[in-house]
RODRENBA-517924 format. One record per residue (C-alpha): y, z, x negated. Coordinates in Angstrom, 1 decimal. Layout:
BEGIN
((Y,Z,X))
...
This chain:
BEGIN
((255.5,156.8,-169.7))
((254.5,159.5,-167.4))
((252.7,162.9,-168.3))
((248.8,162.0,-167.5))
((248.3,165.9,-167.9))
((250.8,166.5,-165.3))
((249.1,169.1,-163.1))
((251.2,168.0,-159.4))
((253.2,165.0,-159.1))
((255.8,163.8,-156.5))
((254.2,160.3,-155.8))
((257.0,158.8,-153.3))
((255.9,155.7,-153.9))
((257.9,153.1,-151.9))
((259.6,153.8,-148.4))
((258.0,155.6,-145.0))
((256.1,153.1,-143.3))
((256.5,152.5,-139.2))
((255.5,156.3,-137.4))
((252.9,156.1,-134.9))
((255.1,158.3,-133.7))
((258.5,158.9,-132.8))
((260.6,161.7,-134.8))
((261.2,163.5,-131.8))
((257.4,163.6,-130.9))
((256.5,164.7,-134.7))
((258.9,167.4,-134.6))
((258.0,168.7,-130.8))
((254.5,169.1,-132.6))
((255.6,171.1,-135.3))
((257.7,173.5,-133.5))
((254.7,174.5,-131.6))
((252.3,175.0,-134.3))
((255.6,177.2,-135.8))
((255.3,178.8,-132.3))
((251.7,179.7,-132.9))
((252.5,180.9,-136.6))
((255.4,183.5,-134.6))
((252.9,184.6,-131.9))
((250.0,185.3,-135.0))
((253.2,186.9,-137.5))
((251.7,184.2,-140.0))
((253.9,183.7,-143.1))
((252.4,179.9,-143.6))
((249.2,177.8,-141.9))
((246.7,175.8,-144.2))
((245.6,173.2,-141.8))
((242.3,171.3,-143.8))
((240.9,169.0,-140.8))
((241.1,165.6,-139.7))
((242.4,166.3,-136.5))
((245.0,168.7,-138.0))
((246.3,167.0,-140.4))
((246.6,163.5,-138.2))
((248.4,165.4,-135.5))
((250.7,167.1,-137.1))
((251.9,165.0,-140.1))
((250.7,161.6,-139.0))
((248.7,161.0,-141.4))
((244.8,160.6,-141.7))
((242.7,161.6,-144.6))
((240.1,159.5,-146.4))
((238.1,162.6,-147.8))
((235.7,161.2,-150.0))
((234.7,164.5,-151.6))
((238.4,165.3,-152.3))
((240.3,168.1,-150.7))
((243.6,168.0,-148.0))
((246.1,169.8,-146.4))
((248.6,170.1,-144.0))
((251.0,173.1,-145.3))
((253.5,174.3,-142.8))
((255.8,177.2,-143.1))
((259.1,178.2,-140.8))
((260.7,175.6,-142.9))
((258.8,173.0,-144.6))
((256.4,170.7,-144.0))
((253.8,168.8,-146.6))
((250.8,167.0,-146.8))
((248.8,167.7,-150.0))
((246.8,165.1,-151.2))
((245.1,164.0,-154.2))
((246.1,161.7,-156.8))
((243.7,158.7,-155.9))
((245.7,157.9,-153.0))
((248.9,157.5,-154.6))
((251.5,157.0,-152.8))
((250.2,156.3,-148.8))
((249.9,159.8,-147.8))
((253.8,160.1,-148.2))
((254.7,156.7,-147.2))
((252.8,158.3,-143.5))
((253.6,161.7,-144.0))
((256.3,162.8,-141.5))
((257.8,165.5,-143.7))
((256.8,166.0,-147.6))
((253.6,165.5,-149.8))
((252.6,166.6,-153.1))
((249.8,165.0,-155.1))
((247.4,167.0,-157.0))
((245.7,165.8,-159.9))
((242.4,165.2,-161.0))
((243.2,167.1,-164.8))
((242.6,171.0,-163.9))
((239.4,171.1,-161.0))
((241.7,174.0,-159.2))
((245.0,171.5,-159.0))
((244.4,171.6,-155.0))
((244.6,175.5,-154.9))
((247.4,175.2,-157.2))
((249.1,173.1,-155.6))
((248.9,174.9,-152.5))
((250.3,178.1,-154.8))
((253.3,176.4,-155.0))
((254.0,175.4,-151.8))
((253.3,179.5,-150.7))
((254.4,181.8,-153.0))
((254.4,185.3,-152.1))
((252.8,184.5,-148.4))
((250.5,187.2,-147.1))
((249.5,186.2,-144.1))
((248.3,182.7,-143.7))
((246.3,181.0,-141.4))
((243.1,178.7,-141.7))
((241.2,176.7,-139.8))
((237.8,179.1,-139.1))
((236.2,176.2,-137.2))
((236.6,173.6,-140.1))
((236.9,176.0,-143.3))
((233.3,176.0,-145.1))
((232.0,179.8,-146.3))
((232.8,178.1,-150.4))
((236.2,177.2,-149.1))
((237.2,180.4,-147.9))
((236.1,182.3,-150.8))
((238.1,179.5,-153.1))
((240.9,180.3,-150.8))
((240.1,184.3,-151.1))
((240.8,183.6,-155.1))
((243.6,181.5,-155.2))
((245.9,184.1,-152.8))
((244.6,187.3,-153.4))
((245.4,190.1,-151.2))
((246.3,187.9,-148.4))
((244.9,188.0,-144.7))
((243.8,185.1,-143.2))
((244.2,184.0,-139.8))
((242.2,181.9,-137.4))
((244.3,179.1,-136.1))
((241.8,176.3,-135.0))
((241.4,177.5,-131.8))
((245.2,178.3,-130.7))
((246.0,174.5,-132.5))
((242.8,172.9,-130.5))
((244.4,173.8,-127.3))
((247.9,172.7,-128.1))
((246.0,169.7,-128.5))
((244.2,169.1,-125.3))
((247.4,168.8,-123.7))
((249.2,165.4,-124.2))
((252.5,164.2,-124.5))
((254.2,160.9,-123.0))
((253.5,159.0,-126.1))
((249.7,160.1,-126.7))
((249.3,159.1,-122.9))
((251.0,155.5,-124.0))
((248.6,154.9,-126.7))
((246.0,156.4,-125.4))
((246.3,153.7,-122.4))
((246.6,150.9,-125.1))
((243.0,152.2,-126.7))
((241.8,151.6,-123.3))
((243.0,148.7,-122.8))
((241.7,147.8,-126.2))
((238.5,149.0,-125.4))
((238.5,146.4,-122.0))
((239.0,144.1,-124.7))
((235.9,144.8,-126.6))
((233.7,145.3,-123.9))
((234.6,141.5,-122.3))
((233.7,140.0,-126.1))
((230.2,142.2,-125.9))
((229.6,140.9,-122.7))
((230.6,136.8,-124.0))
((228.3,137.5,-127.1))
((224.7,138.8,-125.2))
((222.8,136.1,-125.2))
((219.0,136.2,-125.3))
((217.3,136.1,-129.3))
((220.4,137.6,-130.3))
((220.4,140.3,-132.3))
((222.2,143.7,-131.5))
((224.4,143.6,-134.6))
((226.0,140.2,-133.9))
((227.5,141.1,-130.8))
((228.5,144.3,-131.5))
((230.7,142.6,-134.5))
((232.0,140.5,-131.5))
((233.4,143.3,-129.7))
((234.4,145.1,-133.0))
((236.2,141.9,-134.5))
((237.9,141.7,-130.8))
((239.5,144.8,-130.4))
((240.7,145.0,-134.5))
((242.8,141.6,-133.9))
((244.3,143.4,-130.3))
((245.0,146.3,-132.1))
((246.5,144.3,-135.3))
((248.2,142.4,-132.8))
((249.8,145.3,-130.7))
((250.4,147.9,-133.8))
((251.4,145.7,-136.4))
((252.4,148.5,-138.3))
((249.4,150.9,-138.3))
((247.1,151.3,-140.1))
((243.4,149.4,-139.4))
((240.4,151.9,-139.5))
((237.5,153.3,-137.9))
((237.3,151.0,-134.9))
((233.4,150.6,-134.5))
((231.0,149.0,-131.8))
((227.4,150.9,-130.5))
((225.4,148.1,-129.0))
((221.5,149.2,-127.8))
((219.1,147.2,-126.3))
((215.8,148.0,-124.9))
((214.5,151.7,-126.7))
((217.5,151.6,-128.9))
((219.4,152.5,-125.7))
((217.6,156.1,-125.1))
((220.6,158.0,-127.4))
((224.5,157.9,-126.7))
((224.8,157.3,-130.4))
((221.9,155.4,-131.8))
((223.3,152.9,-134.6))
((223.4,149.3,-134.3))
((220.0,147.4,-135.5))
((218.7,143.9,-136.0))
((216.8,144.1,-132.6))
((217.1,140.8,-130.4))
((218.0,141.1,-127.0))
((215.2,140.0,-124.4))
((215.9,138.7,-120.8))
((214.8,142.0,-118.5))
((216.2,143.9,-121.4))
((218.7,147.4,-120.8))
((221.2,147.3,-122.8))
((224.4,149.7,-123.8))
((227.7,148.3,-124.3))
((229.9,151.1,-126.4))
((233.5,149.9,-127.7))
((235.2,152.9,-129.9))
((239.0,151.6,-130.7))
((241.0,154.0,-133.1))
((244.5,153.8,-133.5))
((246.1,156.0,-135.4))
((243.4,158.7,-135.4))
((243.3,158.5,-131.9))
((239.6,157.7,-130.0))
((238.9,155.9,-127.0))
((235.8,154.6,-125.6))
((234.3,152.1,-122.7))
((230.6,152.6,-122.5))
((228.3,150.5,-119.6))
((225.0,149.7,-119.1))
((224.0,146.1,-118.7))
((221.2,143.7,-118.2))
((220.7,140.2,-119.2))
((219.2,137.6,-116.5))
((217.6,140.6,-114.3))
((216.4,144.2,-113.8))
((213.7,146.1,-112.1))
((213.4,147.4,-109.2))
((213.4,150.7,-110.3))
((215.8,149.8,-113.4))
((217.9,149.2,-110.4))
((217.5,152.4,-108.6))
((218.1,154.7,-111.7))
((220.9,152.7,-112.5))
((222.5,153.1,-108.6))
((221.9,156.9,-108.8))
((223.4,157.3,-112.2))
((226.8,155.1,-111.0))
((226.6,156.9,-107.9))
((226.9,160.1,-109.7))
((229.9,158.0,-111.4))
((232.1,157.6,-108.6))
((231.6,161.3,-107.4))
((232.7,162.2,-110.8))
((235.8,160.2,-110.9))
((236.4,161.6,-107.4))
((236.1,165.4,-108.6))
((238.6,165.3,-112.3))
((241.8,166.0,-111.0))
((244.4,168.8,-112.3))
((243.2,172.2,-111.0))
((239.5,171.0,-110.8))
((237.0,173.3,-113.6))
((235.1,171.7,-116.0))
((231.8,174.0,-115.1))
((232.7,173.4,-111.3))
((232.4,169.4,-111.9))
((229.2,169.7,-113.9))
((227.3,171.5,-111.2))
((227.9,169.5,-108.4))
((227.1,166.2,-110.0))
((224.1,167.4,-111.4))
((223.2,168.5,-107.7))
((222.9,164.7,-107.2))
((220.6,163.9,-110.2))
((218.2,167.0,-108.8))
((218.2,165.5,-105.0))
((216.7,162.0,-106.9))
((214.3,164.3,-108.7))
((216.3,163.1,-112.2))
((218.2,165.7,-113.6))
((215.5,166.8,-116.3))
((216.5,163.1,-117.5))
((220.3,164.0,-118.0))
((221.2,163.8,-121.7))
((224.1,165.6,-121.9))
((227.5,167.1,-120.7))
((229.7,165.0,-118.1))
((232.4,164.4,-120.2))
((235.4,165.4,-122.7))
((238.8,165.5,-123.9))
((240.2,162.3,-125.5))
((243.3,162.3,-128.6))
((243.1,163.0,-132.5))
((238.6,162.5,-132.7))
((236.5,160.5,-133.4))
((232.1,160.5,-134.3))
((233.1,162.1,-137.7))
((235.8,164.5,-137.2))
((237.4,166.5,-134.5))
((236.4,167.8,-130.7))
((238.7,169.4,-128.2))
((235.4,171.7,-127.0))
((237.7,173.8,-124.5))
((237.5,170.4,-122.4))
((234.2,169.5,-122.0))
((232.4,168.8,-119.0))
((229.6,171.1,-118.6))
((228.3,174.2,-117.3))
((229.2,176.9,-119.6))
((233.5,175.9,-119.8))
((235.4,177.4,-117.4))
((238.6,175.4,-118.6))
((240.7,174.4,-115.5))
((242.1,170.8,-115.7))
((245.9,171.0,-116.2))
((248.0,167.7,-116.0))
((248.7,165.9,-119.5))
((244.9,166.5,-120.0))
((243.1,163.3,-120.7))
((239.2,162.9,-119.7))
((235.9,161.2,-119.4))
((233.5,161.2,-117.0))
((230.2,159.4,-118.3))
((227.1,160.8,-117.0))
((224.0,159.5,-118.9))
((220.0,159.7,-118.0))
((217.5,158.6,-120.5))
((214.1,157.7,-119.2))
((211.4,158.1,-121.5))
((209.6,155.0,-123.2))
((206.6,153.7,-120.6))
((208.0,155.0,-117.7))
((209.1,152.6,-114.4))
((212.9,152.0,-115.8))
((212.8,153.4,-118.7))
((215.8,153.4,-121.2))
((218.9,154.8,-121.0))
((221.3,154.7,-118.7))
((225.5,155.5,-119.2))
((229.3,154.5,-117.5))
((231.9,156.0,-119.1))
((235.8,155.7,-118.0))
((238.8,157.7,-119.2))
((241.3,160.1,-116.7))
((244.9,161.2,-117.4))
((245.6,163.8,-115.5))
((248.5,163.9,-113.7))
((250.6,166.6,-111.5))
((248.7,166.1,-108.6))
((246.2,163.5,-109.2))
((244.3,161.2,-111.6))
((244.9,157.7,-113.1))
((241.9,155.9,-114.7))
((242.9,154.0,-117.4))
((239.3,152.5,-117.7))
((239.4,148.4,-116.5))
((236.3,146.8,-117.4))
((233.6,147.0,-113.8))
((230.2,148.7,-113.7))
((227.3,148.9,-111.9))
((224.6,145.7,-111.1))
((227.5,143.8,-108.8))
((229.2,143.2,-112.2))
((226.6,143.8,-115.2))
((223.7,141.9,-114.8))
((224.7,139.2,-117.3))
((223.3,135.5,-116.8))
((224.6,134.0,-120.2))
């Protein structure tokens, strides 16, 4: 019988599963975060986040008030998790785990002890790392200096290898899939939860289908109608569509950790004249967008001109938000690669192996002439001297105005 009072425990529970990853790929990401640790003379890296821990072990976290890590050194690598999970963090884990119990409350830190004993330079995410965390981390390695490594590891990240481009396409493509089961599913009297499960159920099967190995997680429909459509995020309600209505078709595939997204605005039977003309200004901003993100192009550069289009139409008080943003290891509850965002203030020049959104939104205010809100969103990989848009599924009124 095993020792329940066991403080760590080696739970290598059955084989490694599939990689999303190839070994090749996994190890080309850990020399460079080893890189980093040599440029910053760090003796070890904590790495606590989502987007961390997914990238660079292959493995994603279900945190549930519990604590992770992804502890690298010049020689080892190993996930620590705790002792709920048994066995799957290892099973995905390329390289070690350890499994902390839930005996002693400190098993994390000591845990962590052993992995790094006599480090003195270590470094933390400061981005992700709470002010309680840091102080726990303070007491568990006394004396040792820590390092800020969430901004040197978020912009290894923004650039993307062979293989992220490959299933970043397929999330696209997945997303295409969704968006055509929305589109099926509006009817009029329906309610906005039923056909976002449409679209949700859709793009699960093509993913289950295409990654038989992976895991199945976080892929998630936003489906607005009417009101509901005035924020980019606004949860799914029981609202029924109406004929005339605006309505916001958002498909969010995850595979692996890894987020894409197709996002349109539709119409069932018809839409108002000035429906119409908002929505023809905000795709024509669309196009010039997709014409402008291209390797050497800046972010702040592309922000200002489009928004010199919304300000000729006298609608750029009605913009919601930035232009766009880097795509890989995020999603709506973990993770951002901020260096690549579309706006004003980010001088970040695009670089090929970046991947990209454009998706300009306006939302016009409830009992105005066309109100709601209005947002296309495709995806760019940037290339060496150009940019492909992996984004299939058609929008503006030729294609959206749905007469199901």
């Amino acid at each position: 019988m095993p020792n329940q009072l066991l403080r760590l425990q080696k739970m290598h529970n059955g084989e490694k599963v599939k990689p999303t990853f190839s070994a090749n790929e996994m190890s080309r990401r850990q020399i460079a975060m080893r890189k980093i640790m040599e440029e910053l003379k760090l003796d070890a890296a904590i790495l606590t986040s989502y987007h961390n821990i997914c990238y660079f072990s292959d493995f994603l976290y279900c945190y549930f008030g519990r604590r992770y890590a992804f502890v690298i050194t010049d020689s080892h690598a190993t996930t620590v998790s705790a002792g709920i999970d048994a066995g799957q963090p290892y099973r995905r884990t390329f390289g070690d785990n350890l499994t902390y119990t839930d005996w002693q409350r400190d098993n994390y830190f000591h845990a962590l002890q052993q992995l790094l004993p006599g480090v003195k330079r270590v470094g933390i995410e400061f981005d992700h790392v709470s002010i309680d965390l840091r102080r726990l981390f303070e007491g568990a390695f006394p004396g040792v200096e820590f390092i800020d490594v969430g901004a040197p590891t978020m912009w290894l990240r923004t650039i993307k290898s062979s293989e992220e481009i490959a299933l970043i396409k397929e999330g696209a493509a997945t997303a295409d899939v969704g968006g055509a089961a929305i589109a099926h599913a509006i009817r009029e009297d329906v309610p906005e939860y039923e056909v976002a499960l449409a679209g949700t159920q859709a793009m699960v099967r093509h993913i289950a289908e295409r990654f038989p190995h992976a895991e199945l997680m976080d892929t998630w429909v936003w489906f607005q109608s009417g009101i509901n459509t005035d924020g980019a995020h606004n949860p799914v309600t029981s609202r029924q569509v109406k004929k005339g209505d605006i309505l916001s078709l958002n498909c969010f595939p995850m595979i692996s950790g890894y987020y894409t997204a197709l996002e349109r605005t539709l119409f069932l039977d018809h839409a108002s004249d000035e429906h119409l003309r908002i929505w023809e200004i905000n795709c024509k901003v669309h196009r010039r967008g997709l014409e402008l993100l291209k390797p050497g192009a800046r972010c702040g550069d592309v922000a200002t001109e489009l928004n010199e289009i919304y300000r000729e139409a006298g609608l750029l008080g009605y913009r919601s938000f930035g232009y766009g943003h880097s795509f890989g290891v995020l999603s709506h509850y973990y993770g951002r690669e901020a260096g690549v965002e579309l706006r004003e203030d980010i001088n970040t020049v695009l670089q090929p192996g970046m991947v990209v959104s454009m998706e300009p939104m306006l939302t016009i205010p409830e009992g105005m002439p066309g109100a709601g809100g209005y947002r296309e969103h495709d995806i760019l990989v940037m290339g060496e001297t150009d940019a492909e848009n992996i984004t299939g599924f058609p929008f503006g009124p030729e294609s959206n105005i749905l007469n199901n």
